[in-house]
N, C-alpha and C positions, 0 to 999 in steps of 0.2 A: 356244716353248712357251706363253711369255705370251701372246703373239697369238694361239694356238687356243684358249686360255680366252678370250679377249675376243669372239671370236667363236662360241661355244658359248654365253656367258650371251649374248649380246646379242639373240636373238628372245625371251628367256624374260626379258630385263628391259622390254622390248614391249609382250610379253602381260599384263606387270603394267602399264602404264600409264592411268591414267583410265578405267576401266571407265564403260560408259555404263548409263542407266538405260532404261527401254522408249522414253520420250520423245525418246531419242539425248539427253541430257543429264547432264553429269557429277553426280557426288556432289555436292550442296551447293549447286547451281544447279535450283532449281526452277521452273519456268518461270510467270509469272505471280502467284506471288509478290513481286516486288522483292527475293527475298533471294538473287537470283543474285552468285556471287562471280567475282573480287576485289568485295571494297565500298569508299566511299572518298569522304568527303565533297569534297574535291578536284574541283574538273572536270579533261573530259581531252578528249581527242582532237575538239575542235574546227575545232580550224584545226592547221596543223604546229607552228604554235611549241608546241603544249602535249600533241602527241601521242607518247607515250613506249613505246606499245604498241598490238596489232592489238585487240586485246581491252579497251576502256571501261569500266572498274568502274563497278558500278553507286550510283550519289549517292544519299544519305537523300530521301525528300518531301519537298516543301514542309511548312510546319505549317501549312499550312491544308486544309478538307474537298475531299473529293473534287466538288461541286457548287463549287467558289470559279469567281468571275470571272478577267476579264481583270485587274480593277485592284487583287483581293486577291490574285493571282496575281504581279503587278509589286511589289504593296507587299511581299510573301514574298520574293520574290526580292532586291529592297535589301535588306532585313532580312539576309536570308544573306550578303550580302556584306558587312555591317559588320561581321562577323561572321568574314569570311574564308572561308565555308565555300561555295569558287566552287562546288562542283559540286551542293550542295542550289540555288545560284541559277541555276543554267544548268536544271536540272529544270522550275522555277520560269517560266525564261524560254520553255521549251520547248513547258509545257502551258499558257501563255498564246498561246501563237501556233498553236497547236493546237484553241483554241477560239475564234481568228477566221477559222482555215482551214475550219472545218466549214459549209461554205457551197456552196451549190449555183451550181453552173455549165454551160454549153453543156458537149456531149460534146467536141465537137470543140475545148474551149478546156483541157480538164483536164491536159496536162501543162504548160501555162505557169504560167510562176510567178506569183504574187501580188503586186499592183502598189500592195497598198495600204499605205499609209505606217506604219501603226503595225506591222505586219508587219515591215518593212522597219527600224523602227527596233529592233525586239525583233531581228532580225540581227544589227546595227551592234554591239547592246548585247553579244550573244553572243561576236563575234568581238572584242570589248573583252576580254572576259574570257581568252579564247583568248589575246591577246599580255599577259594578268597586267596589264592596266590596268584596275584594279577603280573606280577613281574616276571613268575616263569611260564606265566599264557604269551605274556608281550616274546619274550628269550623265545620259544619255540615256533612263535609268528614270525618273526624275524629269520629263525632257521631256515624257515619254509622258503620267505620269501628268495633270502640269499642263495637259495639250492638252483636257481634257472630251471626249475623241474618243468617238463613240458605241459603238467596239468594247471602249468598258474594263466597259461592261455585261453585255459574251458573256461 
């Protein structure tokens, strides 16, 4: 008799779950805001060692303008991590390598990846943070920044 209750509520406890909005988005995730939930200053799901779900809360901004460079982009991102707060720094590291990718290339060259070094090191510095070594993400920020490289101007 239990069992045919359990299966009697069970499409009408369903039907209540997560209702979506027009956008197909749940209650409280609005798209394009940044105020999509879970939130979480925490990084996450970088690399396996730090991913604990399918779903990436989303990490506060950097505190710096939406027009920041490469190298106040790097400087925010150390800041975050002395701080502890991996996931505003992984943000940080994100939308600086975001704004040395925005670069024009052959059609036929667009799905390889990027071979230029400060890219490459804003990786290294990511997946630092990914196995929770904050000290050689800071070490490889720090490389970056000290390099004069001409991409800490994008």
């Amino acid at each position: 008799m239990i069992f045919s209750a359990m299966l009697l509520a069970a499409p009408l406890a369903m039907a209540q779950s997560a209702p979506q909005s027009m956008t197909g988005a749940r209650p409280g995730n609005d798209i394009g805001t940044r105020s999509s939930l879970p939130l979480s200053p925490k990084a996450s799901n970088i690399n396996g060692m730090d991913t604990k779900s399918t779903i990436a809360p989303t990490p506060p901004a950097p505190q710096v303008g939406p027009d920041a460079n490469v190298a106040m982009l790097l400087m925010s991102a150390n800041q975050s991590l002395m701080h502890h707060q991996t996931g505003t720094a992984d943000e940080a590291l994100e939308r600086a390598e975001t704004n040395i990718l925005q670069r024009s290339v052959v059609a036929t060259r667009a799905n390889d990846p990027s071979q230029d070094p400060v890219v490459v090191q804003i990786e290294q510095a990511r997946q630092a943070i990914g196995r929770h070594d904050l000290q050689g993400a800071q070490a490889t920020i720090q490389q970056i920044l000290g390099s004069n490289a001409p991409e800490l101007s994008l």
